[in-house]
N, CA, C and O atoms as a Tripos MOL2 file, in Angstrom:
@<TRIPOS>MOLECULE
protein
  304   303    76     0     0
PROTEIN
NO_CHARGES

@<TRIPOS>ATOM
      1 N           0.8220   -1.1870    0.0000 N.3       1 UNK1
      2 CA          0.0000    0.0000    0.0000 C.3       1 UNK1
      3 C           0.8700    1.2560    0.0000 C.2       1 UNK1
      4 O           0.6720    2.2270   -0.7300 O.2       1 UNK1
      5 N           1.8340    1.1390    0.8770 N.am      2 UNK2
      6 CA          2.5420    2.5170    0.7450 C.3       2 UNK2
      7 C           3.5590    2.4340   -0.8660 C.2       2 UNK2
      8 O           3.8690    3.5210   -1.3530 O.2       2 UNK2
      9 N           3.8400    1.6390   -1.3160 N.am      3 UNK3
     10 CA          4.5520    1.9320   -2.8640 C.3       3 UNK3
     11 C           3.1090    2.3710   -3.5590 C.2       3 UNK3
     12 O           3.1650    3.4750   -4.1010 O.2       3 UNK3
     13 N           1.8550    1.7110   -3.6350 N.am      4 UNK4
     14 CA          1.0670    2.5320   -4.4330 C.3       4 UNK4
     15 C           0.9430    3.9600   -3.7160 C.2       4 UNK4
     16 O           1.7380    4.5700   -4.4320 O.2       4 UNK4
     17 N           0.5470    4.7930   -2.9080 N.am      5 UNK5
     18 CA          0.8000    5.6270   -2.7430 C.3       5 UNK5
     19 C           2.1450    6.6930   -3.5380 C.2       5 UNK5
     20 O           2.2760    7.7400   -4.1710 O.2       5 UNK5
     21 N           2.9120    5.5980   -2.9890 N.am      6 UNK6
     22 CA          4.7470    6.4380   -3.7570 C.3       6 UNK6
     23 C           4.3060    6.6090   -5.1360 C.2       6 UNK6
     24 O           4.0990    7.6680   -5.7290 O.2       6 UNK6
     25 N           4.1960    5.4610   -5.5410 N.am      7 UNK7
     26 CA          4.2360    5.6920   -7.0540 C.3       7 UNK7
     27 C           3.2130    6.6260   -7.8610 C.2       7 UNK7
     28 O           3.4770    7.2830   -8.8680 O.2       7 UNK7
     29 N           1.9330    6.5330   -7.1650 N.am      8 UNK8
     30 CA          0.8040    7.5240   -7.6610 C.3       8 UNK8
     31 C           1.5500    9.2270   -7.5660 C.2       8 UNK8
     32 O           1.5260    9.9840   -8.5370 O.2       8 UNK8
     33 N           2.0710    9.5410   -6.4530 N.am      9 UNK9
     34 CA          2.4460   10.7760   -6.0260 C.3       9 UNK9
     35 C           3.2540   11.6250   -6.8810 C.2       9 UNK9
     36 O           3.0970   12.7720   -7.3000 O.2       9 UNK9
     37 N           4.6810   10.2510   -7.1100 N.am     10 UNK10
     38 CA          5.7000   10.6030   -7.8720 C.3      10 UNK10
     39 C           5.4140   10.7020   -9.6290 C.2      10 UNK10
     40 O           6.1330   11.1830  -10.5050 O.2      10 UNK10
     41 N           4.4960   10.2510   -9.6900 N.am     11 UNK11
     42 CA          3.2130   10.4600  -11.2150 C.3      11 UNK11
     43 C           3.0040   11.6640  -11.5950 C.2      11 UNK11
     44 O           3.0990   12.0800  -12.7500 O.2      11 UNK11
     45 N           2.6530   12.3860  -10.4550 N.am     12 UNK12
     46 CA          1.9570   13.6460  -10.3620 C.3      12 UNK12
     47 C           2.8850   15.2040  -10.2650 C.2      12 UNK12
     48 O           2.7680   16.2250  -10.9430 O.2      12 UNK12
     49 N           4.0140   14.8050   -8.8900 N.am     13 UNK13
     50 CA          4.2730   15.4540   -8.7500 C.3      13 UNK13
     51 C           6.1430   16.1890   -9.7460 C.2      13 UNK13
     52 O           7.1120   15.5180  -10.0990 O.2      13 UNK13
     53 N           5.9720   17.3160   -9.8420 N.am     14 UNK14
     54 CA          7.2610   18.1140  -10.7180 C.3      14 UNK14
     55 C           8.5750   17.2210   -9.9760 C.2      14 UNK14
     56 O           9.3360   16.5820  -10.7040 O.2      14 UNK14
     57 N           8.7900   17.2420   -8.2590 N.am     15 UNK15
     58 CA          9.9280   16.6530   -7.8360 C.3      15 UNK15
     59 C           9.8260   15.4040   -7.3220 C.2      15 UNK15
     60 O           9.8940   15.4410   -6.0940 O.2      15 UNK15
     61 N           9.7100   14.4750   -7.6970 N.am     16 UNK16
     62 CA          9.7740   13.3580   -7.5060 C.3      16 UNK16
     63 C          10.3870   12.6540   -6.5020 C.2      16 UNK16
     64 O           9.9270   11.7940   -5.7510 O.2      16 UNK16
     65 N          11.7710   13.2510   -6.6050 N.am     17 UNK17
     66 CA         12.2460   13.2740   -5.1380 C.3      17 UNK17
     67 C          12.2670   13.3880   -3.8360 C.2      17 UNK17
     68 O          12.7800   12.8430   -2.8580 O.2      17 UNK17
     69 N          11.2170   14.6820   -4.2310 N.am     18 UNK18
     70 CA         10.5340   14.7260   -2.9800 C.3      18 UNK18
     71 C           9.4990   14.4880   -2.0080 C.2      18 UNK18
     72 O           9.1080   15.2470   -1.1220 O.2      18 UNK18
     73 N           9.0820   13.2430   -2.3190 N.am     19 UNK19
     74 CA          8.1330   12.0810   -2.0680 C.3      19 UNK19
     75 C           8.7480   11.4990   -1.3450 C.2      19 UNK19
     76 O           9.8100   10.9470   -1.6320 O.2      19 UNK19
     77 N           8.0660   11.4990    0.0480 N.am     20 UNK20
     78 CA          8.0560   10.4850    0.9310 C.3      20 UNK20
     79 C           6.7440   10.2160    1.6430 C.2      20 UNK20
     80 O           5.8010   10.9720    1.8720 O.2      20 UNK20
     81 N           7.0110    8.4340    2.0450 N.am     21 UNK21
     82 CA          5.7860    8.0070    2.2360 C.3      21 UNK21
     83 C           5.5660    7.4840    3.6560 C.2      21 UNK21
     84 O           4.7170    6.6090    3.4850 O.2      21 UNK21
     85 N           5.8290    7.5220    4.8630 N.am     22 UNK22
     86 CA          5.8600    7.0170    5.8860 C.3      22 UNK22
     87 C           4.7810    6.4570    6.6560 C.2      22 UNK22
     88 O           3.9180    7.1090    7.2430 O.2      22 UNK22
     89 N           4.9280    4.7420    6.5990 N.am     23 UNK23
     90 CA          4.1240    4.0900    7.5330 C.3      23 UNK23
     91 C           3.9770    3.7250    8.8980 C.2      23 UNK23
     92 O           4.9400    3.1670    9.4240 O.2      23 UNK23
     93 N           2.7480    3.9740    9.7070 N.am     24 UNK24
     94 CA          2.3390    3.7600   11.1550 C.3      24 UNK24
     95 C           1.6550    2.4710   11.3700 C.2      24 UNK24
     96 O           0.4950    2.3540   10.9750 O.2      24 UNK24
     97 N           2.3280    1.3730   12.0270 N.am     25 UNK25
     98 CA          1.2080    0.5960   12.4760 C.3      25 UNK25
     99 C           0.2620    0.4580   13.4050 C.2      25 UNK25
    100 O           0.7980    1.0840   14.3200 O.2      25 UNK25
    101 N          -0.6860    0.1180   13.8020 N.am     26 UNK26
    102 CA         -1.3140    0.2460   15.0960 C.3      26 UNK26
    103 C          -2.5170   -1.5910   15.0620 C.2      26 UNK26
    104 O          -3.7330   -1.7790   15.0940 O.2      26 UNK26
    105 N          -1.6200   -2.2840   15.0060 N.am     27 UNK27
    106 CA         -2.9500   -3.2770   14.8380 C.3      27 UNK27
    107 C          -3.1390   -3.6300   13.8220 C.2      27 UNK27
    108 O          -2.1850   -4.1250   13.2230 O.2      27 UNK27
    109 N          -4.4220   -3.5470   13.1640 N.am     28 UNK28
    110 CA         -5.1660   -3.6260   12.2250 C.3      28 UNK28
    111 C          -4.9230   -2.2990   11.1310 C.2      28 UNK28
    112 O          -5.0550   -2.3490    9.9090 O.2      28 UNK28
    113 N          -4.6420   -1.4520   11.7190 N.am     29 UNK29
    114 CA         -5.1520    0.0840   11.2870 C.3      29 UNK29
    115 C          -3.2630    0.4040   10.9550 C.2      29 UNK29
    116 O          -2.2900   -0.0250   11.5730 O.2      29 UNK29
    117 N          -3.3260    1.1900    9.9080 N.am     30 UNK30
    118 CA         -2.2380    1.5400    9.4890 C.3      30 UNK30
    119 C          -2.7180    2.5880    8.5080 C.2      30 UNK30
    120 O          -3.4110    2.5490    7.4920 O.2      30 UNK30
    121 N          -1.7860    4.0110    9.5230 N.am     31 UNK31
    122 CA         -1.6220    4.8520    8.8660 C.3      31 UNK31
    123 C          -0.7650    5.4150    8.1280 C.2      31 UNK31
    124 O           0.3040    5.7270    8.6520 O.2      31 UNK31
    125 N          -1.0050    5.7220    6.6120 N.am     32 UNK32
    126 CA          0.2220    6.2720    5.6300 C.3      32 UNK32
    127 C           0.0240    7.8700    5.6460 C.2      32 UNK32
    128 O          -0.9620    8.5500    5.3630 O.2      32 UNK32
    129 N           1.2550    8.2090    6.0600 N.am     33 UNK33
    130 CA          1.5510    9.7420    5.7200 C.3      33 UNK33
    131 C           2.2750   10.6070    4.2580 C.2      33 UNK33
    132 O           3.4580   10.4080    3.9830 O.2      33 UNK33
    133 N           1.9420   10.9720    3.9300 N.am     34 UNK34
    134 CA          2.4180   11.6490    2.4630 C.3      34 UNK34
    135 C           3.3960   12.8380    2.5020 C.2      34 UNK34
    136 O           2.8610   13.8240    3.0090 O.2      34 UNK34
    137 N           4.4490   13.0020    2.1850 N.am     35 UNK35
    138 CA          4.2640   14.4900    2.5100 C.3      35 UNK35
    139 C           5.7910   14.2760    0.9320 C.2      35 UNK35
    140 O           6.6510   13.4570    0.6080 O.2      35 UNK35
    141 N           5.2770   15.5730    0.4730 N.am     36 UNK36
    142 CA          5.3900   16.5970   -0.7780 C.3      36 UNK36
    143 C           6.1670   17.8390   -0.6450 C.2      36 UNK36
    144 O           6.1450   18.6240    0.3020 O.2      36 UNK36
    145 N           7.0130   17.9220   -1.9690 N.am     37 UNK37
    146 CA          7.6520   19.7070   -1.8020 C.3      37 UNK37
    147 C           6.5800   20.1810   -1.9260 C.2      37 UNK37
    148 O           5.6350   19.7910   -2.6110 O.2      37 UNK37
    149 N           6.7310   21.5650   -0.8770 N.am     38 UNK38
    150 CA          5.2000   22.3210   -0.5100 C.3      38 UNK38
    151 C           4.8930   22.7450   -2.3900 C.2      38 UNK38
    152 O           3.7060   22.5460   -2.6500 O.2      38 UNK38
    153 N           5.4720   23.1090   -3.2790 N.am     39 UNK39
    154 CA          5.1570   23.0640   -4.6030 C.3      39 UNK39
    155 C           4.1500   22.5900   -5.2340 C.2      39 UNK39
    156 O           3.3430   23.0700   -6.0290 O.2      39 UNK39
    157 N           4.3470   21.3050   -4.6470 N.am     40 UNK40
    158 CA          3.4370   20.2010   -5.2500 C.3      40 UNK40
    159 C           2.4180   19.6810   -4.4420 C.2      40 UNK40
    160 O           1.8440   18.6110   -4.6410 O.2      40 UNK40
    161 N           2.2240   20.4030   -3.5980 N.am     41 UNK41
    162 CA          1.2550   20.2600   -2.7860 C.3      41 UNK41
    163 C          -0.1880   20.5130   -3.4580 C.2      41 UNK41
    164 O          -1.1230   19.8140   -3.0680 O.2      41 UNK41
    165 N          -0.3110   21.0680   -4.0280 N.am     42 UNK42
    166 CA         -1.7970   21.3780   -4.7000 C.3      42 UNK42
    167 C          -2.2100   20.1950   -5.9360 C.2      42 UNK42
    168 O          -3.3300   19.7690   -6.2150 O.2      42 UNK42
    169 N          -0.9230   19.8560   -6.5330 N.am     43 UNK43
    170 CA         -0.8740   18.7680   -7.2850 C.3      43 UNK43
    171 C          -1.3760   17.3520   -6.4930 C.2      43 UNK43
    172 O          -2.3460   16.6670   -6.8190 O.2      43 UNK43
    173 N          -0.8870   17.2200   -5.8960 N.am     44 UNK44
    174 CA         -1.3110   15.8350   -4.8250 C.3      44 UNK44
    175 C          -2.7680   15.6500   -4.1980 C.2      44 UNK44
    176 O          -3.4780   14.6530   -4.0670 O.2      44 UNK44
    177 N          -2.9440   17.0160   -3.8560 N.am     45 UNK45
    178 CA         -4.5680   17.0800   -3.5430 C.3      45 UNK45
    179 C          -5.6230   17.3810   -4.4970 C.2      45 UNK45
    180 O          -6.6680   16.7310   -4.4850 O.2      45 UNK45
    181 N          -5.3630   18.5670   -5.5330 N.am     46 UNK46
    182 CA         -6.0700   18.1660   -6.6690 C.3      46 UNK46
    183 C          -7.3630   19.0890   -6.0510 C.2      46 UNK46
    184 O          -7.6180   19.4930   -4.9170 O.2      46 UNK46
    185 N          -8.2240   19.2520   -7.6970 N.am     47 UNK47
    186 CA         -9.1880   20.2380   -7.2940 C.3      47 UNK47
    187 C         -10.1710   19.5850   -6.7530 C.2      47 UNK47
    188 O         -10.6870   18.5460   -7.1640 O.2      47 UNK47
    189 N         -10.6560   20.7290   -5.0230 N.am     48 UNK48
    190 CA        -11.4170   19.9250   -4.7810 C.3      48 UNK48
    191 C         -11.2570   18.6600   -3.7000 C.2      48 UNK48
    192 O         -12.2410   18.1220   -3.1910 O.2      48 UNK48
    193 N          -9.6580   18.1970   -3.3750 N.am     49 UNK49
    194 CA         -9.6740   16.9490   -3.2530 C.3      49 UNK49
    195 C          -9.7840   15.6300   -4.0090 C.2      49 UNK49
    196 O          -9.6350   14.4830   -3.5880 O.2      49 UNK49
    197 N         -10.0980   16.1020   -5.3000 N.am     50 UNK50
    198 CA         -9.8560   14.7860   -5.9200 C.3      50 UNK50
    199 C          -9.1850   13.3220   -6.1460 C.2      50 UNK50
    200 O          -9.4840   12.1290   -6.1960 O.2      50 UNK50
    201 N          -7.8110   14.4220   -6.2730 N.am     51 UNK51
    202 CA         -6.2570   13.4960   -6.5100 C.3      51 UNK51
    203 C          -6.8020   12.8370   -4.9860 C.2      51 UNK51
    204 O          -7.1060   11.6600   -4.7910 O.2      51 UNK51
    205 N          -6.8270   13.9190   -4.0180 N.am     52 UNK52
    206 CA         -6.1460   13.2140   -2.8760 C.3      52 UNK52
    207 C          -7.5830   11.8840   -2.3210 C.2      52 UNK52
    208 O          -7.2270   10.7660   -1.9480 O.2      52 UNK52
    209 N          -9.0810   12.2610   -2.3640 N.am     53 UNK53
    210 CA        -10.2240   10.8700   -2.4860 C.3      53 UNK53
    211 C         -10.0700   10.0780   -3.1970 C.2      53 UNK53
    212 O         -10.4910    8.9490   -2.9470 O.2      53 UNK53
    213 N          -9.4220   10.3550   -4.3300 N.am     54 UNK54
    214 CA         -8.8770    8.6060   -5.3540 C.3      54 UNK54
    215 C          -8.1400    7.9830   -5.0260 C.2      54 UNK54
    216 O          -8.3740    6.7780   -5.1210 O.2      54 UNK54
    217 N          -6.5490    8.5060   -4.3300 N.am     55 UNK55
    218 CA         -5.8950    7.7500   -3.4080 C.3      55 UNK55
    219 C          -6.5940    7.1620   -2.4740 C.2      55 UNK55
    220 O          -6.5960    5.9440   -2.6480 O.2      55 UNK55
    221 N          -7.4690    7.6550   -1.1250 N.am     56 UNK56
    222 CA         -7.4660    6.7960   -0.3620 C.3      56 UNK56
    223 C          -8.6690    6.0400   -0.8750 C.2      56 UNK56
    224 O          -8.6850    4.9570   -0.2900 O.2      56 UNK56
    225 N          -9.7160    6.1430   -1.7420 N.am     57 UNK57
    226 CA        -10.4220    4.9530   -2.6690 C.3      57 UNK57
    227 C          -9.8000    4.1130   -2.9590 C.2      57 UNK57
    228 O         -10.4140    3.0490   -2.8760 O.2      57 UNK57
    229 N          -8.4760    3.9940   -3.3960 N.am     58 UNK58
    230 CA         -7.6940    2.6880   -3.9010 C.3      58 UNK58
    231 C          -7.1690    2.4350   -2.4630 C.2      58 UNK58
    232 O          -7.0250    1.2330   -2.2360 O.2      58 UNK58
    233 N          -6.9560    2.9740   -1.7860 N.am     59 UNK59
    234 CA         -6.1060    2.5670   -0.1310 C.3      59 UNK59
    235 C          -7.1390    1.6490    0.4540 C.2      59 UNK59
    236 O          -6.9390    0.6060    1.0770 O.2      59 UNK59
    237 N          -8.4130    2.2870    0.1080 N.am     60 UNK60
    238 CA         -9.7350    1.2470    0.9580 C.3      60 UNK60
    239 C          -9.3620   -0.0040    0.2030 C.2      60 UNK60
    240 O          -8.7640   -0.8570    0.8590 O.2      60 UNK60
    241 N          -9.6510   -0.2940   -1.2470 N.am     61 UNK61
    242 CA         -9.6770   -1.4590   -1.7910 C.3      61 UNK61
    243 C          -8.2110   -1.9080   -1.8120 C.2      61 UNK61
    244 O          -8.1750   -3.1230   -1.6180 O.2      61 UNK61
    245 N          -7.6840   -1.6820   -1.8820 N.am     62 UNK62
    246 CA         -6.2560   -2.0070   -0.9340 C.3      62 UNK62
    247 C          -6.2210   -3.0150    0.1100 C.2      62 UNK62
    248 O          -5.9700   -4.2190    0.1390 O.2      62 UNK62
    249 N          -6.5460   -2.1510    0.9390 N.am     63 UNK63
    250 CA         -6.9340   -2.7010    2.4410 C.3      63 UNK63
    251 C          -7.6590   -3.8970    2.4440 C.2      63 UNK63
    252 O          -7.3310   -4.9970    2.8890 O.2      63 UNK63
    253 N          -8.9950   -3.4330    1.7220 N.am     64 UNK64
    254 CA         -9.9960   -4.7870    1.8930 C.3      64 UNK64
    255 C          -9.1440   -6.2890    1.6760 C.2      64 UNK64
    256 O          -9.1340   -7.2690    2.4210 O.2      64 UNK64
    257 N          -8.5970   -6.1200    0.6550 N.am     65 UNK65
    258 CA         -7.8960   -7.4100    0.3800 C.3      65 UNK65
    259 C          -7.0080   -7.6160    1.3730 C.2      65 UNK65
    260 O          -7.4050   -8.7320    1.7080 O.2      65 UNK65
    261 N          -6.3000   -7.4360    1.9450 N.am     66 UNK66
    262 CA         -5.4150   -7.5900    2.6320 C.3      66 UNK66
    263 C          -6.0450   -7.8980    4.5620 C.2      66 UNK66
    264 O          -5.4810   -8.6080    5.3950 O.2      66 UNK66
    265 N          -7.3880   -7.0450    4.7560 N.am     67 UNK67
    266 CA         -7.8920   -7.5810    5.5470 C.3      67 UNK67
    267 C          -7.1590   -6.1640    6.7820 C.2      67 UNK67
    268 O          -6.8670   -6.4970    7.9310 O.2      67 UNK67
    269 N          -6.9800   -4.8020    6.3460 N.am     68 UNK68
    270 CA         -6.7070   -4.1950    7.0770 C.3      68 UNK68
    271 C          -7.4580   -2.7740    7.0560 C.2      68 UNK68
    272 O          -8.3430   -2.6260    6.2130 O.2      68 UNK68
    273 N          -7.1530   -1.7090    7.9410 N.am     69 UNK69
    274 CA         -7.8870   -0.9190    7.6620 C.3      69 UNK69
    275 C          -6.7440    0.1540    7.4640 C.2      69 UNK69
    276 O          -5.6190   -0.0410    7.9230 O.2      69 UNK69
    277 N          -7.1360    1.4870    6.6420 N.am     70 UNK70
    278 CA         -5.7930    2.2220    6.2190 C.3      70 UNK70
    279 C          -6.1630    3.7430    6.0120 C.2      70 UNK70
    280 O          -7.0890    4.0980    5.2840 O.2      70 UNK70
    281 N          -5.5020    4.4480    6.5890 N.am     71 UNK71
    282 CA         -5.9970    5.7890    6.1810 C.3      71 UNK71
    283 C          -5.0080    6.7570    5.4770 C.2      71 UNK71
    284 O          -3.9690    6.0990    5.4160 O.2      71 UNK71
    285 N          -4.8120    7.7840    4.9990 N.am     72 UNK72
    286 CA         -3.6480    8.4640    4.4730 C.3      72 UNK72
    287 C          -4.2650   10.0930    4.7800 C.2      72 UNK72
    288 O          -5.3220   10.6690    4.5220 O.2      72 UNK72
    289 N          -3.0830   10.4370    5.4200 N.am     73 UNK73
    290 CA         -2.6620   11.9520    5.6800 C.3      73 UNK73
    291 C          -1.6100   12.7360    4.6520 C.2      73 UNK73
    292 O          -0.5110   12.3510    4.2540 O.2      73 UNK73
    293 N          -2.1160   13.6040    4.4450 N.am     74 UNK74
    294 CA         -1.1850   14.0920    3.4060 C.3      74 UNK74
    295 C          -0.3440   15.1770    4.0280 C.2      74 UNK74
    296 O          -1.1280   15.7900    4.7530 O.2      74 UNK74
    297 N           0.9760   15.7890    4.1290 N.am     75 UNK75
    298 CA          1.5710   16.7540    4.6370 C.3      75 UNK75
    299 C           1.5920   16.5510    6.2080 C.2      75 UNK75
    300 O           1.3140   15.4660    6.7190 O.2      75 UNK75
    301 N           2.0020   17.8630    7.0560 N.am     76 UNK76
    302 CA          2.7060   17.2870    8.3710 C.3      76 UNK76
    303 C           1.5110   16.9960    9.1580 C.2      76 UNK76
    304 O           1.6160   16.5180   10.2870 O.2      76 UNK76
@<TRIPOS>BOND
     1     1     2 1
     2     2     3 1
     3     3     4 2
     4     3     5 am
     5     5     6 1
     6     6     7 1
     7     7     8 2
     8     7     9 am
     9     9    10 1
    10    10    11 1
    11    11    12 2
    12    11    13 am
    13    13    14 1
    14    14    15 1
    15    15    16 2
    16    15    17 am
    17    17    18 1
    18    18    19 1
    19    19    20 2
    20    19    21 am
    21    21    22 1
    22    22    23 1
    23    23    24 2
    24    23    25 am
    25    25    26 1
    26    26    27 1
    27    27    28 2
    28    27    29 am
    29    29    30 1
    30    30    31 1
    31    31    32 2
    32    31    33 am
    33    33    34 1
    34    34    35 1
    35    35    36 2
    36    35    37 am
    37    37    38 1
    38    38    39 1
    39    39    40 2
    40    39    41 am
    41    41    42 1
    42    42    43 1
    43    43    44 2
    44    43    45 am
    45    45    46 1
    46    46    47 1
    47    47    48 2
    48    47    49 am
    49    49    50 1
    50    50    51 1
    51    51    52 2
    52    51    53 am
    53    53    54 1
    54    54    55 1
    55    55    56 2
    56    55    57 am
    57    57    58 1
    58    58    59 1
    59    59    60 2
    60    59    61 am
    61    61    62 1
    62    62    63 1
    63    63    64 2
    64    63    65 am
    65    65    66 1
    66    66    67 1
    67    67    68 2
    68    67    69 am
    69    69    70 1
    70    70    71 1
    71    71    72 2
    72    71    73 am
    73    73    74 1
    74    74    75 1
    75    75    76 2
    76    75    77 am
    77    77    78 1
    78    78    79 1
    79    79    80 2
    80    79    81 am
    81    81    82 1
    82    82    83 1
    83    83    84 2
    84    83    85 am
    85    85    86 1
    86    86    87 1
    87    87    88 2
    88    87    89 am
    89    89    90 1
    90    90    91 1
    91    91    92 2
    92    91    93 am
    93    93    94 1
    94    94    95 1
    95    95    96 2
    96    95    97 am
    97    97    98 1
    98    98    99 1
    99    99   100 2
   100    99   101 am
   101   101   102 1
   102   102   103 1
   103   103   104 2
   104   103   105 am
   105   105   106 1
   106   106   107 1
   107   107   108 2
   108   107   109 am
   109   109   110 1
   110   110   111 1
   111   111   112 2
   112   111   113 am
   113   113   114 1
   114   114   115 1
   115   115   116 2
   116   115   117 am
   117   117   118 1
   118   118   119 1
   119   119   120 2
   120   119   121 am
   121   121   122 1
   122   122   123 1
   123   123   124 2
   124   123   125 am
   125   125   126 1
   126   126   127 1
   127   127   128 2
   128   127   129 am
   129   129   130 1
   130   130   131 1
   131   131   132 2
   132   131   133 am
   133   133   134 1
   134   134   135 1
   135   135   136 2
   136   135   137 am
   137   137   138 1
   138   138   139 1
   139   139   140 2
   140   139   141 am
   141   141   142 1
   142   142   143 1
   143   143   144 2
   144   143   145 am
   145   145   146 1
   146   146   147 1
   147   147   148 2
   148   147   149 am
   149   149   150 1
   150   150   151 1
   151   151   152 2
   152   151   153 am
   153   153   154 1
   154   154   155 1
   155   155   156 2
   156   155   157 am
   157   157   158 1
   158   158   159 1
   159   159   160 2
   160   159   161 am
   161   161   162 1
   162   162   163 1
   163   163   164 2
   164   163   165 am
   165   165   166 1
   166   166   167 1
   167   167   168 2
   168   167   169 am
   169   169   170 1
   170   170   171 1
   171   171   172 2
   172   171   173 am
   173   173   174 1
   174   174   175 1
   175   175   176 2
   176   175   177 am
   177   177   178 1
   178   178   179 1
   179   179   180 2
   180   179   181 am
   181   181   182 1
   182   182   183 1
   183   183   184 2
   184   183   185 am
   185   185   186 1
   186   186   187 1
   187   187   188 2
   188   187   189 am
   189   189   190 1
   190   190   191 1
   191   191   192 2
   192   191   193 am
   193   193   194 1
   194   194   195 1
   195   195   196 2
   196   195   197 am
   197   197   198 1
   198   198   199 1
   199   199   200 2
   200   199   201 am
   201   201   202 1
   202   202   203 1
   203   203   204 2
   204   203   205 am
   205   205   206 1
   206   206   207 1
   207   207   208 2
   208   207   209 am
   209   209   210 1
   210   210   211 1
   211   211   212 2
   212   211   213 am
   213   213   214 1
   214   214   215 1
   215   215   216 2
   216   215   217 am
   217   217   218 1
   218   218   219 1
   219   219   220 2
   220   219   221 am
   221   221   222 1
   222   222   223 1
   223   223   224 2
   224   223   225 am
   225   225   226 1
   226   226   227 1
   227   227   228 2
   228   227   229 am
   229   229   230 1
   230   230   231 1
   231   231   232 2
   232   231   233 am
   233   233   234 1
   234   234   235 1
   235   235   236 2
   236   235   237 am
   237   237   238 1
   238   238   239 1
   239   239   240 2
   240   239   241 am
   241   241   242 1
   242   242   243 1
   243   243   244 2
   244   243   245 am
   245   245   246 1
   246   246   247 1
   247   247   248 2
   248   247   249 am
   249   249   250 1
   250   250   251 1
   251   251   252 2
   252   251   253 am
   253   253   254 1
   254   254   255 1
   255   255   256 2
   256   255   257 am
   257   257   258 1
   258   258   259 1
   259   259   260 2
   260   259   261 am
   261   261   262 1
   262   262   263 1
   263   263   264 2
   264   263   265 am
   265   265   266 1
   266   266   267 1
   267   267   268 2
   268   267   269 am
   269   269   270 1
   270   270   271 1
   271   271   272 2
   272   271   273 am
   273   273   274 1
   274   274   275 1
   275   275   276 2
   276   275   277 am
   277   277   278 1
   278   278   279 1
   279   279   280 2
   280   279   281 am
   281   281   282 1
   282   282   283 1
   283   283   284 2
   284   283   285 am
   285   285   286 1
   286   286   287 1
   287   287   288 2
   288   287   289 am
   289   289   290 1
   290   290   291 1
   291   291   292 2
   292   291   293 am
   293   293   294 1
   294   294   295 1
   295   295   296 2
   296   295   297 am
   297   297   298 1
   298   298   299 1
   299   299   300 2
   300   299   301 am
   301   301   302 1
   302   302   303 1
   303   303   304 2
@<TRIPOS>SUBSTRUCTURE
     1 UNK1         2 RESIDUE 1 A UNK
     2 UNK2         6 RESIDUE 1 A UNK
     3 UNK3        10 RESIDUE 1 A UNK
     4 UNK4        14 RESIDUE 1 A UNK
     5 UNK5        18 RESIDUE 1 A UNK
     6 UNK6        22 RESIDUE 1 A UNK
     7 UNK7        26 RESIDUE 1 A UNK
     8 UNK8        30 RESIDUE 1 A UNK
     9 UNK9        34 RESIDUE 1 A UNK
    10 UNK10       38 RESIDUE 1 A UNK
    11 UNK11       42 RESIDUE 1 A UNK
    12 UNK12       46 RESIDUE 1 A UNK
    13 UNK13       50 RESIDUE 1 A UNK
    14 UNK14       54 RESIDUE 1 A UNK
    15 UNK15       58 RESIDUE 1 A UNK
    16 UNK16       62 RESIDUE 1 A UNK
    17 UNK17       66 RESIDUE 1 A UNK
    18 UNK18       70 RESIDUE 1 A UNK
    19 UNK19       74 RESIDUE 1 A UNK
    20 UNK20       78 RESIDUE 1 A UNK
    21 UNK21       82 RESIDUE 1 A UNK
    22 UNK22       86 RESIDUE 1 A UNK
    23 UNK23       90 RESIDUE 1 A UNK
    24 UNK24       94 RESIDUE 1 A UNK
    25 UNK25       98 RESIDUE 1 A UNK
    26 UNK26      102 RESIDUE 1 A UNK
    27 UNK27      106 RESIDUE 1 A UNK
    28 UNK28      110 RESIDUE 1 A UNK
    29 UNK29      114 RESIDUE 1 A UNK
    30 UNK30      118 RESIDUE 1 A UNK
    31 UNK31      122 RESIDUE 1 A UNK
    32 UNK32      126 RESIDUE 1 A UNK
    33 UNK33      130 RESIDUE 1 A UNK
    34 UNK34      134 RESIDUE 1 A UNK
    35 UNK35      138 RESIDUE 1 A UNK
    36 UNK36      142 RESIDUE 1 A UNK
    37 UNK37      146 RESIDUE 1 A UNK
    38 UNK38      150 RESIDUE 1 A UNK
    39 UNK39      154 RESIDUE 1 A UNK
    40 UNK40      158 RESIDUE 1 A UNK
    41 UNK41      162 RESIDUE 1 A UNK
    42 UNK42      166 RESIDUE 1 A UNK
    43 UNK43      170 RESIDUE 1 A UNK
    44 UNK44      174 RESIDUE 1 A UNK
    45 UNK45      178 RESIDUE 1 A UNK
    46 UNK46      182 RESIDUE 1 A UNK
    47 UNK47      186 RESIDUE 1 A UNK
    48 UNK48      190 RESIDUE 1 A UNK
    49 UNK49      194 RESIDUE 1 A UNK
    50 UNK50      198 RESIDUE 1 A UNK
    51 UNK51      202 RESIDUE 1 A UNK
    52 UNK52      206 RESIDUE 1 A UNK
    53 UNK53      210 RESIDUE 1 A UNK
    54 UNK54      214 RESIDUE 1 A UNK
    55 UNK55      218 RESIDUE 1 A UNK
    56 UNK56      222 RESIDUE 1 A UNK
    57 UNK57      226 RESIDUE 1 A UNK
    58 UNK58      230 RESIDUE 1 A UNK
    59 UNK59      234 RESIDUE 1 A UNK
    60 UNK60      238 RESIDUE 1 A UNK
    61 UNK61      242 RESIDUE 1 A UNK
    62 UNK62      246 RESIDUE 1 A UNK
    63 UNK63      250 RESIDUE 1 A UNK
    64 UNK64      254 RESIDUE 1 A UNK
    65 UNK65      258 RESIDUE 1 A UNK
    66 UNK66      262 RESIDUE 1 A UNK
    67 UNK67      266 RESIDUE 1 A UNK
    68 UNK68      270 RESIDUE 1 A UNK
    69 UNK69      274 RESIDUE 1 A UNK
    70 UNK70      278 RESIDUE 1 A UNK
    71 UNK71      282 RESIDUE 1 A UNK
    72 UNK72      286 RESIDUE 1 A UNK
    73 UNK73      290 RESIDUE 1 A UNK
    74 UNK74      294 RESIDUE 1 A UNK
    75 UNK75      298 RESIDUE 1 A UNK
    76 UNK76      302 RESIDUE 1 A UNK
C-alpha cells in the first residue's frame, strides 16, 4: 500500500524526489503519511480533493484485500 501511494504521487508530482511516504502501524489500522515539496502540494490534492479521495479509494480497496484498515494523511 505505501509503494502505491509512492508511485501515484511521484506520477503527479514536478519533484519526484521529494516524495516520501511514511508508515504507522497500530494493529489492524495503518496509517500512511504523504508528505510533498510544498510546490506540489496542490498537485497531490487536486481540485477539490480529488487526486487526494482517489488515493485513499484505492487505499480502501487495498486494504480490503489484505484484511486491514488504512488511512492516508497528506503533509505534516
Amino acid at each position: 500500500m505505501k509503494n502505491l501511494i509512492e508511485y501515484i504521487a511521484k506520477s503527479v508530482v514536478d519533484d519526484p524526489d521529494g516524495v516520501k511516504v511514511r508508515e504507522k502501524r497500530y494493529g489492524r489500522e495503518v496509517v500512511l503519511t504523504l508528505d510533498v515539496a510544498q510546490g506540489d502540494m496542490g498537485r497531490v490534492i487536486g481540485k477539490r480533493g480529488r487526486m487526494a479521495n482517489a488515493m485513499r479509494s484505492l487505499l480502501r480497496v487495498s486494504a480490503v484485500k489484505s484484511g486491514k484498515q488504512v488511512s492516508l494523511e497528506i503533509g505534516d
